[in-house]
C-alpha positions as CSV (number, residue, x, y, z in Angstrom):
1,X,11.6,63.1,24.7
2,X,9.7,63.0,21.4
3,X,10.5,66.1,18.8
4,X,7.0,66.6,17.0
5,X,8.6,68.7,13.7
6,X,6.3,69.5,11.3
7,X,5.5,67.6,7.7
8,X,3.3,66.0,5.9
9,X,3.7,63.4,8.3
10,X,4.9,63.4,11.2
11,X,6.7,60.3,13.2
12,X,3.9,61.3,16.2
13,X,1.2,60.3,13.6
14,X,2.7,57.2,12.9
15,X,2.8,56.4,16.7
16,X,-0.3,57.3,17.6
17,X,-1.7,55.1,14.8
18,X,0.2,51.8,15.6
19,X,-0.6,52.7,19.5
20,X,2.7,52.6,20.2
21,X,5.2,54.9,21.8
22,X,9.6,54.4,20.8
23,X,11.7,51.9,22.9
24,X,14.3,54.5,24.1
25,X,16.0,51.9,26.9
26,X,14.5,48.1,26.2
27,X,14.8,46.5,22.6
28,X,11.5,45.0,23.2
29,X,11.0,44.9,19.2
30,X,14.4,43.5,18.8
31,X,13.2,40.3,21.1
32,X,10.2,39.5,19.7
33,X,11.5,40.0,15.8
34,X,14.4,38.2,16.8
35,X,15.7,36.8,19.5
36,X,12.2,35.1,20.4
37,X,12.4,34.0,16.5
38,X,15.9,32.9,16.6
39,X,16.9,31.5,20.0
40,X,14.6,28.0,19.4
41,X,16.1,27.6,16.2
42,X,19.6,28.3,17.3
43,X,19.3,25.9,20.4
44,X,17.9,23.2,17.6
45,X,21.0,23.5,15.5
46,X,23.7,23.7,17.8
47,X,21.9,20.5,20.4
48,X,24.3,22.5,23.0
49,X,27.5,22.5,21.3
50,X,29.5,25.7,21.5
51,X,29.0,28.1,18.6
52,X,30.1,31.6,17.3
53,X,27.0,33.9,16.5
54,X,28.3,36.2,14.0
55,X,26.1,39.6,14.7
56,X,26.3,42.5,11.7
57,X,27.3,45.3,13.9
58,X,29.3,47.7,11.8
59,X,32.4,49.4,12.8
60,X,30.5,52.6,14.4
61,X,28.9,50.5,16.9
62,X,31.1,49.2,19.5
63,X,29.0,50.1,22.2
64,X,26.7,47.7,21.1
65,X,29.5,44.9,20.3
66,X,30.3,45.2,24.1
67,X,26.4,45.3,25.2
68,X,25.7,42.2,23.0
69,X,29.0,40.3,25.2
70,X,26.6,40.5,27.8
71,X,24.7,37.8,25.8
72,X,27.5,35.1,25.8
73,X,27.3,32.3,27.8
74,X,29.7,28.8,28.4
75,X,28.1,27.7,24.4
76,X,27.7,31.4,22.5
77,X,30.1,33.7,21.9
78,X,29.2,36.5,19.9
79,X,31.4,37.6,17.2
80,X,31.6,41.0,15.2
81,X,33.3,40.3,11.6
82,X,32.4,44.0,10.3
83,X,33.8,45.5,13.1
84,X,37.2,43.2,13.4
């Protein structure tokens, strides 16, 4: 749930202006900025081959290091150089 704390202004504001409300489960802003953007592009490159996507997770987020394993298939594997 949303904490409305007072200021100047408020993230509430923001929200209401952009119509928007937070993505607290789904990364749907994550997708369109750039997995939508990247994936073709990827795909392009690599024509299929196997490839190591280096993500910039640092050291604090292994939860998400383990989430984004999820993502690997036979051709990606995901790598985590700030964390290692």
């Amino acid at each position: 749930m949303l904490r409305d704390f007072e200021g100047d202004y408020r993230l509430s504001n923001e929200l209401l202006e952009a119509a928007t409300v937070p993505q607290l489960r789904n990364r749907w802003c994550s997708i369109h900025a750039k997995g939508w953007a990247l994936d073709p592009v990827i795909a392009t490159l690599t024509q299929g081959r196997r490839y190591r996507h280096a993500m910039g997770f640092e050291i604090g987020e292994r939860v998400r290091c383990t989430r984004d394993t999820e993502a690997n298939t036979e051709a990606r594997t995901g790598v985590y150089p700030l964390v290692e």
